[in-house]
C-alpha positions as CSV (number, residue, x, y, z in Angstrom):
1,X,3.0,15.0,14.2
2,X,1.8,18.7,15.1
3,X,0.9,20.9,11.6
4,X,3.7,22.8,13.5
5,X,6.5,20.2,13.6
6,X,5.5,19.9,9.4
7,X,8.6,21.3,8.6
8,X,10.9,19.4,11.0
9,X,9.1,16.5,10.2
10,X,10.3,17.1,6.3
11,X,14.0,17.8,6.7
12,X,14.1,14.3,9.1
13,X,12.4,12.6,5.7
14,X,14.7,14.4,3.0
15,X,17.6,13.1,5.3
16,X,16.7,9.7,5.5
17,X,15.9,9.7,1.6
18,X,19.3,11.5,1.5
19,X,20.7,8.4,3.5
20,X,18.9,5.9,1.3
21,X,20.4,6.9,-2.1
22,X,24.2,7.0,0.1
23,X,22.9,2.9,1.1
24,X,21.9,2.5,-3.0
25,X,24.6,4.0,-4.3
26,X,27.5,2.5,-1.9
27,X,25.9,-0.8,-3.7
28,X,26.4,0.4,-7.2
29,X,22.3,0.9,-7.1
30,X,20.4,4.2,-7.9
31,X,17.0,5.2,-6.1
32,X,14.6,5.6,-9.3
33,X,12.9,9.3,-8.4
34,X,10.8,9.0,-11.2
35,X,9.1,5.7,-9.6
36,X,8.8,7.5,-5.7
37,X,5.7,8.3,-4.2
38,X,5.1,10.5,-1.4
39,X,1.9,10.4,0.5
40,X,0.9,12.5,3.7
41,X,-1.9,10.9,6.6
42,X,-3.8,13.2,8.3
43,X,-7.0,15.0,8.0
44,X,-8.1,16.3,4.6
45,X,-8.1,20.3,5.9
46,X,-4.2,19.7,7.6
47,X,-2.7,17.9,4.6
48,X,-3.8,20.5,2.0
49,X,-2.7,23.3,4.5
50,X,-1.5,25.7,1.5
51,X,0.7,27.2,4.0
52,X,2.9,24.2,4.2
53,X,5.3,22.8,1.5
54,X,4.2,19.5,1.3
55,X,6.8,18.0,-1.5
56,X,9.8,16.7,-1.3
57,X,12.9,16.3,-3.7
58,X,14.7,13.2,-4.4
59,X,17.9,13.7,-6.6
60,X,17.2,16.4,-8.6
61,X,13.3,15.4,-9.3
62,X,10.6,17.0,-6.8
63,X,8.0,14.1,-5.5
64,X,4.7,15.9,-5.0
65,X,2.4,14.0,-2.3
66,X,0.0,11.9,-4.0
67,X,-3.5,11.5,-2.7
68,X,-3.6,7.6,-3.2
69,X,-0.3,5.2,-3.5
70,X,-0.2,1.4,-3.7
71,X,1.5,-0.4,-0.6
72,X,1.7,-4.0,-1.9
73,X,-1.8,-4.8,-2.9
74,X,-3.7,-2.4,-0.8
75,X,-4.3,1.7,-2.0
76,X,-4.0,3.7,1.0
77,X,-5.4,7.2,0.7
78,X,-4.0,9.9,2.4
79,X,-7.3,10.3,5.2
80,X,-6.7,6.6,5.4
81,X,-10.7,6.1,4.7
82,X,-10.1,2.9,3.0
83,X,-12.3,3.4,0.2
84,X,-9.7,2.8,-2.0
85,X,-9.0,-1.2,-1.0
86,X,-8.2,-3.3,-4.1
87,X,-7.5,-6.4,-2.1
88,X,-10.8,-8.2,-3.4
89,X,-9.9,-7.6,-7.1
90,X,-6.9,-8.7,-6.5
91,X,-7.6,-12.1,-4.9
92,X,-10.8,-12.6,-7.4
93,X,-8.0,-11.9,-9.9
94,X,-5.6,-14.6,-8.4
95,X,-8.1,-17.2,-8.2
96,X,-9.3,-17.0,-11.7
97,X,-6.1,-17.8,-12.8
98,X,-5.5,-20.4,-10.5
99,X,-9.0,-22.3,-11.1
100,X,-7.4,-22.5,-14.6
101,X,-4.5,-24.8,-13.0
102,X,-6.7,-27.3,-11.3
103,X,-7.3,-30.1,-13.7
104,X,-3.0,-30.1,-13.9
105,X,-2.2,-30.2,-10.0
106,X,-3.6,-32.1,-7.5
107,X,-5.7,-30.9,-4.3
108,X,-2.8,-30.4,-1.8
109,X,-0.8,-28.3,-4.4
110,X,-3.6,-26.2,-4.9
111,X,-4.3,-25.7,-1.5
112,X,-0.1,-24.7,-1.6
113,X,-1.1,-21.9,-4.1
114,X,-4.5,-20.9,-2.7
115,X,-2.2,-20.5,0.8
116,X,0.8,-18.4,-1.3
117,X,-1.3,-16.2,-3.8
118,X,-4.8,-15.5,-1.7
119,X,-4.2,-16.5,1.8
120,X,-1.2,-13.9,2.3
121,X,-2.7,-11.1,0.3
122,X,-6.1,-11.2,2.8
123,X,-3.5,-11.6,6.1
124,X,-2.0,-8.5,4.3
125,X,-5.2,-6.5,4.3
126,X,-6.8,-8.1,7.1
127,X,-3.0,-6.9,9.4
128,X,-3.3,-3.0,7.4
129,X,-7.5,-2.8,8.9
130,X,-6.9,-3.8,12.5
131,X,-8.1,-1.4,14.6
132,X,-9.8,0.7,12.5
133,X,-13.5,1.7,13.7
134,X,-15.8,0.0,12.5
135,X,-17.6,3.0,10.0
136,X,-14.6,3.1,8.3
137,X,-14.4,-0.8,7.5
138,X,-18.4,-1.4,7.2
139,X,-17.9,-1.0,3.5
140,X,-15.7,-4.1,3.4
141,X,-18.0,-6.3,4.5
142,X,-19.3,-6.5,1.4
143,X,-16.0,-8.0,0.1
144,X,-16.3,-11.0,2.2
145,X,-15.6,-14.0,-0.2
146,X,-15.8,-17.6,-0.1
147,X,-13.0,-19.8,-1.7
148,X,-14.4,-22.1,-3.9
149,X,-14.2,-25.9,-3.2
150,X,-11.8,-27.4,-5.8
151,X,-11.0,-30.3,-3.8
């Protein structure tokens, strides 16, 4: 999206939020503004533009853009720079705890867990960095781990 299509862009996102609490609330269900993040891409000098309101309201709360948000276990930052990538702590994390399950399960339900808790959080991170250049990612290589041989 052009900086000049910012406000067009916002009225086609305050209708679809406007939709969304119609879906939640034909369901007896209740979009939580307090819990909704708002986050804009784009370069640092177009998504401060002072020129442009950047927030957006949801029920009667305003949701200012945030410059970080979580999407499932990887922060994105609004330049989408990466820096902010969590997926490491959160498998080390994982793994910790499972390493404290292995002398009560045998090796193929392990390998079940160490497939469901680590295995789909680095296909999640790994999907989220395709094609990204590779100054952007170079700091990740640093986050390469090994899974540890249990069996």
């Amino acid at each position: 999206m052009y900086p000049r299509d910012v406000s067009s862009g916002l009225q086609r996102l305050a209708t679809c939020v406007q939709d969304l609490q119609s879906w939640c609330a034909s369901r007896r269900l209740q979009l939580n503004a307090a819990k909704t993040e708002l986050i804009w891409f784009g370069s640092g000098a177009a998504v401060r533009n002072p020129s442009v309101c950047w927030s957006l309201k949801v029920r009667s709360v305003v949701v200012p853009p945030a410059d970080v948000v979580l999407d499932l276990v990887v922060l994105l930052d609004s330049e989408l720079t990466m820096n902010e990538a969590t997926c490491q702590q959160t498998c080390f994390c994982h793994l910790r705890l499972l390493r404290q399950l292995k002398h009560y399960v045998d090796c193929s339900v392990m390998q079940l867990l160490v497939s469901a808790f680590i295995l789909s959080r680095l296909d999640n991170c790994n999907s989220i960095l395709i094609g990204l250049t590779y100054s952007t990612i170079a700091h990740c290589n640093e986050c390469r781990m090994q899974l540890p041989g249990w069996c």
